[in-house]
C-alpha positions as CSV (number, residue, x, y, z in Angstrom):
1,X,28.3,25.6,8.1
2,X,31.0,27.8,8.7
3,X,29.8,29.7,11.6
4,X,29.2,26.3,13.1
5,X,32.7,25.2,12.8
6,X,34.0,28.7,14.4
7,X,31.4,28.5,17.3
8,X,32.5,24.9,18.5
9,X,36.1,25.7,17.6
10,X,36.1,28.9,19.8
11,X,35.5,27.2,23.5
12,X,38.7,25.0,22.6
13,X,40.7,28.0,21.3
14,X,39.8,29.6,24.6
15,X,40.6,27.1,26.5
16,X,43.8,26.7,25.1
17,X,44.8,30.7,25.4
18,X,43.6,30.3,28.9
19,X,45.7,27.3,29.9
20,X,49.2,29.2,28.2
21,X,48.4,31.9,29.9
22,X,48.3,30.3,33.3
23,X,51.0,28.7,32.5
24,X,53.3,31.7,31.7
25,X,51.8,33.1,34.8
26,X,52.8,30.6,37.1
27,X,56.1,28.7,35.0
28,X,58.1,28.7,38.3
29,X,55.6,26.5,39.8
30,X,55.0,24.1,36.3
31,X,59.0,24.0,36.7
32,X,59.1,22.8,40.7
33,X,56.3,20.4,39.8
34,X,58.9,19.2,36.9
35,X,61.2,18.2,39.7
36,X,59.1,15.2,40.9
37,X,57.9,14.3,37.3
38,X,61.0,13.6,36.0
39,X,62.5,11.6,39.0
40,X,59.7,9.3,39.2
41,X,60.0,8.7,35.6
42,X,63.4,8.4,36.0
43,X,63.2,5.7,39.0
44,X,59.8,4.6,38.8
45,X,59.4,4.0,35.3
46,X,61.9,3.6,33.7
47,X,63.4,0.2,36.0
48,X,60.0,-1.0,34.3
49,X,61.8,-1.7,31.0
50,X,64.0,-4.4,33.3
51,X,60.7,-6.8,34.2
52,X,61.5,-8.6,31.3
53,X,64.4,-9.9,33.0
54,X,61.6,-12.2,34.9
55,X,60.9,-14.1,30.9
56,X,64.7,-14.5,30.3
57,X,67.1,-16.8,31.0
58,X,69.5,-13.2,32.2
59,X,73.3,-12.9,31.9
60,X,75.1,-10.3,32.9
61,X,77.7,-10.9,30.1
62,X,74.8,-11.3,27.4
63,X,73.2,-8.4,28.3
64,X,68.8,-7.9,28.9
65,X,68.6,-8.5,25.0
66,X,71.3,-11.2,24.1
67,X,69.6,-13.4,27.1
68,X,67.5,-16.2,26.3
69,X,63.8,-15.9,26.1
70,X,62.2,-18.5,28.2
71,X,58.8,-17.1,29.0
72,X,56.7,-18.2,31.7
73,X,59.8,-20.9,32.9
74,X,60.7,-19.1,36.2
75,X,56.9,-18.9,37.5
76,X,56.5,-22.5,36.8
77,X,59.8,-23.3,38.8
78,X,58.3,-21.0,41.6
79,X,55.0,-22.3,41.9
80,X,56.7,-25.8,42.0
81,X,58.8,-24.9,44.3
82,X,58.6,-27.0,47.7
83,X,58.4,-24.0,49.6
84,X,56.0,-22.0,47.0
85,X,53.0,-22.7,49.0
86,X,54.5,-21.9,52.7
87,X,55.5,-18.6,51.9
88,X,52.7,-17.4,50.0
89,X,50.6,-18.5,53.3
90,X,53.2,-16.9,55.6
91,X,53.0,-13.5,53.1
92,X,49.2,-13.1,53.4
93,X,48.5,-14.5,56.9
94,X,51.4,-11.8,58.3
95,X,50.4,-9.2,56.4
96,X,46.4,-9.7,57.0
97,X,47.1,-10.1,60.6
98,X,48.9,-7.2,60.9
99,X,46.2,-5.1,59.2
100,X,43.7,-6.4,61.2
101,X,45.5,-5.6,64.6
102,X,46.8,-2.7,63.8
103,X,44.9,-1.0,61.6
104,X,41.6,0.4,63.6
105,X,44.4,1.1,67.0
106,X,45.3,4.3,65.5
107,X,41.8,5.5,65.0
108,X,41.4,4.6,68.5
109,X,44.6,6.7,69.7
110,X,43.3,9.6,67.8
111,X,39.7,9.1,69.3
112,X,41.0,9.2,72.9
113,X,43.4,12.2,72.5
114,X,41.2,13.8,70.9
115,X,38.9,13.9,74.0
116,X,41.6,14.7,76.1
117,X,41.2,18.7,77.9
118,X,44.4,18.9,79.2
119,X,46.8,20.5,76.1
120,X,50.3,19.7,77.9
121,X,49.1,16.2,78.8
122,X,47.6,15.8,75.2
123,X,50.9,16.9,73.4
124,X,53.6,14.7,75.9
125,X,51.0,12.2,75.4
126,X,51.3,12.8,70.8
127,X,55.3,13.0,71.3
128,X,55.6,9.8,73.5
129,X,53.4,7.7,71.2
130,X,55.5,9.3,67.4
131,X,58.6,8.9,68.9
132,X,59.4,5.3,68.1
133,X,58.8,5.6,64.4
134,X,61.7,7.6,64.2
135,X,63.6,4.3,65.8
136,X,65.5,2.1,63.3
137,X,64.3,-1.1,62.1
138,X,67.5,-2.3,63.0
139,X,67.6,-0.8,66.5
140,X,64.1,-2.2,66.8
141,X,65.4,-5.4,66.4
142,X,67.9,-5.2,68.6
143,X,65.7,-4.1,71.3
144,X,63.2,-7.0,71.0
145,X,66.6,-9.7,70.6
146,X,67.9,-7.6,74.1
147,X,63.5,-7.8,75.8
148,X,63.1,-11.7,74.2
149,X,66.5,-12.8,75.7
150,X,66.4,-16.0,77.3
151,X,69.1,-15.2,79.6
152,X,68.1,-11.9,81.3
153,X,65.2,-10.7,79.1
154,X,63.2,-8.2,80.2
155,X,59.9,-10.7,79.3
156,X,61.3,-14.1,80.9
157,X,62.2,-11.7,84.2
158,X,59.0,-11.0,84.5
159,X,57.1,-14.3,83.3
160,X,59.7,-16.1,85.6
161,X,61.0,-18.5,82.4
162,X,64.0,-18.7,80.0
163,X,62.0,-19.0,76.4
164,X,63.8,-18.1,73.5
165,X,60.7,-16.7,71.8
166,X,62.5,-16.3,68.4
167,X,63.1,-20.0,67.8
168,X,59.2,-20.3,68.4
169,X,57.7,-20.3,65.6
170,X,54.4,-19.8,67.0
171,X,55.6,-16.9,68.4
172,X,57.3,-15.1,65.4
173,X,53.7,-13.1,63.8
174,X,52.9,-11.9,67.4
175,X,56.3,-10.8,67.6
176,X,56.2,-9.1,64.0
177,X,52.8,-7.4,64.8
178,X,53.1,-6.0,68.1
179,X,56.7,-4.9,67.7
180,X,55.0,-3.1,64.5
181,X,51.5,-1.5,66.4
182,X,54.7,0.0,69.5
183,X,56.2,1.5,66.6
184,X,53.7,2.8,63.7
185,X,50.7,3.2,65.5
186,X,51.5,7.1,67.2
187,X,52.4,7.9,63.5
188,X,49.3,6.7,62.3
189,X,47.4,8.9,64.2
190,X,48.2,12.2,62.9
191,X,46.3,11.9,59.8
192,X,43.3,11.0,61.8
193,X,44.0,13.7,64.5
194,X,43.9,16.9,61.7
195,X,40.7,15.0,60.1
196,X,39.2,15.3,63.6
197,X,40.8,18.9,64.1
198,X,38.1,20.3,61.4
199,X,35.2,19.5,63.5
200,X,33.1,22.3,64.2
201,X,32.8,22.5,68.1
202,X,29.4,23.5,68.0
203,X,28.5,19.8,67.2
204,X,30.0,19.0,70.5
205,X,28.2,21.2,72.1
206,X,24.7,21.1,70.8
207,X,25.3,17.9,71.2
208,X,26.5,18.1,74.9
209,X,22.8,20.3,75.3
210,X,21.1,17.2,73.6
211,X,22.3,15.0,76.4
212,X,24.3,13.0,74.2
213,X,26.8,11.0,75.9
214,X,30.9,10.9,75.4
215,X,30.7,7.5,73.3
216,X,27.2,8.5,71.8
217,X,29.5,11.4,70.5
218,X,32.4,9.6,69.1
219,X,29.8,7.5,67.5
220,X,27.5,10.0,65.7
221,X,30.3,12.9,64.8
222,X,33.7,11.6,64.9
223,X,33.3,8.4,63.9
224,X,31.5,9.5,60.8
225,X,34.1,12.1,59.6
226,X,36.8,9.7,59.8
227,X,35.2,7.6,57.5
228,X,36.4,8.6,54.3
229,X,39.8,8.9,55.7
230,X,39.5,5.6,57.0
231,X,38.5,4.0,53.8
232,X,40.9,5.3,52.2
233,X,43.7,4.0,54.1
234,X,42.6,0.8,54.0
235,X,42.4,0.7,50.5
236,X,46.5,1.8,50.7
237,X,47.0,-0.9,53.3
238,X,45.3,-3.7,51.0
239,X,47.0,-2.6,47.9
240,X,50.4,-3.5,49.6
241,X,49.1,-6.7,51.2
242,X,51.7,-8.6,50.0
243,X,54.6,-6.3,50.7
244,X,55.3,-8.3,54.3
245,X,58.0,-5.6,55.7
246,X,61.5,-7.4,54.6
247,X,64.2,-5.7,57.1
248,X,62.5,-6.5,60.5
249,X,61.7,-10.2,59.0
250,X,65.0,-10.8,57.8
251,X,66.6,-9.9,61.1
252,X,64.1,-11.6,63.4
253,X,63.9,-14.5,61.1
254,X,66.2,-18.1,62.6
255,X,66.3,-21.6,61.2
256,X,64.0,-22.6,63.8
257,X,60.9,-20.3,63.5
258,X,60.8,-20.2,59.5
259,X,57.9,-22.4,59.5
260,X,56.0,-19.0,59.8
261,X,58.7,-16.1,58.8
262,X,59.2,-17.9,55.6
263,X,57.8,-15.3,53.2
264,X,58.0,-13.6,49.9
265,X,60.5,-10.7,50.1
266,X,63.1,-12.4,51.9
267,X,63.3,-15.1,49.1
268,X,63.6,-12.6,46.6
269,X,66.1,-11.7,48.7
270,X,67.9,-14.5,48.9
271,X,67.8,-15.7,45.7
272,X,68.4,-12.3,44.0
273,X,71.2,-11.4,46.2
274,X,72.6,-14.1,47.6
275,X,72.4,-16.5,44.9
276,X,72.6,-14.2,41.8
277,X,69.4,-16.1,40.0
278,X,68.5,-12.4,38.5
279,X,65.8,-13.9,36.2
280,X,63.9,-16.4,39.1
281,X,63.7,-13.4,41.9
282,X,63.0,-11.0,39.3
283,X,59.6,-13.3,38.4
284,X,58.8,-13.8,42.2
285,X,59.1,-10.3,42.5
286,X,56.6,-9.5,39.6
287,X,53.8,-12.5,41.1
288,X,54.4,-10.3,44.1
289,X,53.4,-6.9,42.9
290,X,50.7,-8.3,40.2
291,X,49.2,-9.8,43.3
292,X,48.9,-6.1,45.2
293,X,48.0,-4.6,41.9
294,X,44.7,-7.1,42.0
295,X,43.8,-6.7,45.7
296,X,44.1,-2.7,45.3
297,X,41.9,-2.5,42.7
298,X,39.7,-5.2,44.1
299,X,39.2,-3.2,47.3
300,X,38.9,0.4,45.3
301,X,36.1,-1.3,43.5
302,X,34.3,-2.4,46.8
303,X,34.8,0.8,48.4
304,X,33.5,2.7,45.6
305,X,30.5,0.5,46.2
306,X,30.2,1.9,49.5
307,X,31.3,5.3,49.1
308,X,32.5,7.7,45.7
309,X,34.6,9.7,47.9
310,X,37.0,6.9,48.4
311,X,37.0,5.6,45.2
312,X,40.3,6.3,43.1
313,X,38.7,5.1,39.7
């Protein structure tokens, strides 16, 4: 009996030798990789212990524990709210359209320039298209306020009118989306561009000797090894479905076209900040994120359906 305990002992005091001996080995790594550890604990988790702000009625002067308990009373107020169902609609239609239109235009990009022979043209062509992420939201803004103009705009010069597109309200999500594609697709691509980098060119060229045309190409190699990479950025995308993108909406947004730019964020936003009601954003807020939480995992699940190599659990 006692040579069986020893033998199945053994592996797992192995193991254990093995793993403190890499570690000794290699402690200024384990240290470095302490770095990141301990400030997401610090600002990542750690906040967590203030959600229960959203179930009490919070004063600053009472403090998180001498604050009321009032459980699920914000939520109620929030899903009574006039305005509850608007902005929930606004959330999900904005952020839905803007996956759909402008998540497959970066695998597009990266499909063209990847065809492309001509290195100079290729890399102007990569630097023109990253270049406006690295523009401000705020700037951005500006520039679409300065292009939308009704007096001198650059798009009523050429149309030949004087709209002032951001009091249309049916104007606002086309606004939101195509000022977004301009300035995140070029970034998008680069992820796609080094998937596409680890082709062997001998695929290409057998291929080529096949007969196999330029879109009978993209379709049977590239396309295929951007796949995983593609499902798992739209599991990313979908998990922050609900996270509309507040700066740009909150600086776009007027009186006039808030039948549509009415979401989430800003009103936790305004009522956080502006209006100091700690305890109601805070439970807005939380709906927010639980919401993300389910579609992420909802979407994991269905992709692990389709492949295991996108599945995170």
């Amino acid at each position: 009996m006692s040579k069986n305990k020893s033998a199945v002992a053994s592996p797992a005091i192995t193991l254990e030798r093995s793993l403190k001996k890499r570690i000794m080995d290699n402690w200024q790594l384990y240290a470095m990789l302490l770095i990141p550890i301990v400030l997401t604990i610090i600002f990542k988790y750690i906040p967590m212990y203030g959600i229960q702000i959203a179930f009490r009625d919070y004063k600053a002067s009472r403090g998180m524990w001498g604050s009321e308990w009032v459980g699920l009373e914000w939520f109620a107020r929030f899903f009574s709210a006039p305005t509850c169902t608007r902005m929930i609609k606004n959330t999900v239609l904005l952020s839905l359209f803007s996956l759909l239109w402008s998540f497959p235009i970066p695998i597009i990009l990266a499909l063209m320039l990847n065809q492309m022979r001509f290195q100079r043209f290729k890399r102007v062509t990569q630097t023109v298209l990253y270049a406006p992420h690295f523009i401000s939201i705020m700037v951005v803004c500006g520039m679409l306020r300065i292009f939308l103009s009704p007096t001198g705009g650059l798009l009523n010069l050429i149309a030949g009118t004087s709209i002032d597109f951001l009091t249309e309200s049916s104007a606002f999500r086309t606004i939101y989306i195509a000022s977004g594609i301009w300035q995140d697709a070029g970034w998008g691509i680069i992820v796609y561009m080094a998937t596409l980098s680890n082709i062997d060119t001998s695929l290409y060229e057998a291929a080529k000797v096949d007969g196999a045309s330029l879109f009978q190409r993209i379709l049977n190699i590239d396309i295929p090894e951007l796949t995983s990479i593609m499902v798992l950025n739209l599991i990313m995308s979908a998990g922050g479905l609900m996270n509309v993108g507040f700066e740009k909406v909150w600086l776009l947004q007027t009186e006039l076209n808030k039948a549509t730019s009415d979401v989430i964020a800003v009103y936790v936003y305004q009522q956080g900040i502006e209006n100091a009601k700690y305890s109601y954003s805070t439970a807005v807020g939380l709906f927010n994120t639980v919401v993300n939480i389910i579609l992420l995992i909802v979407v994991n699940k269905i992709a692990g359906k389709i492949s295991e190599d996108t599945s995170f659990i």
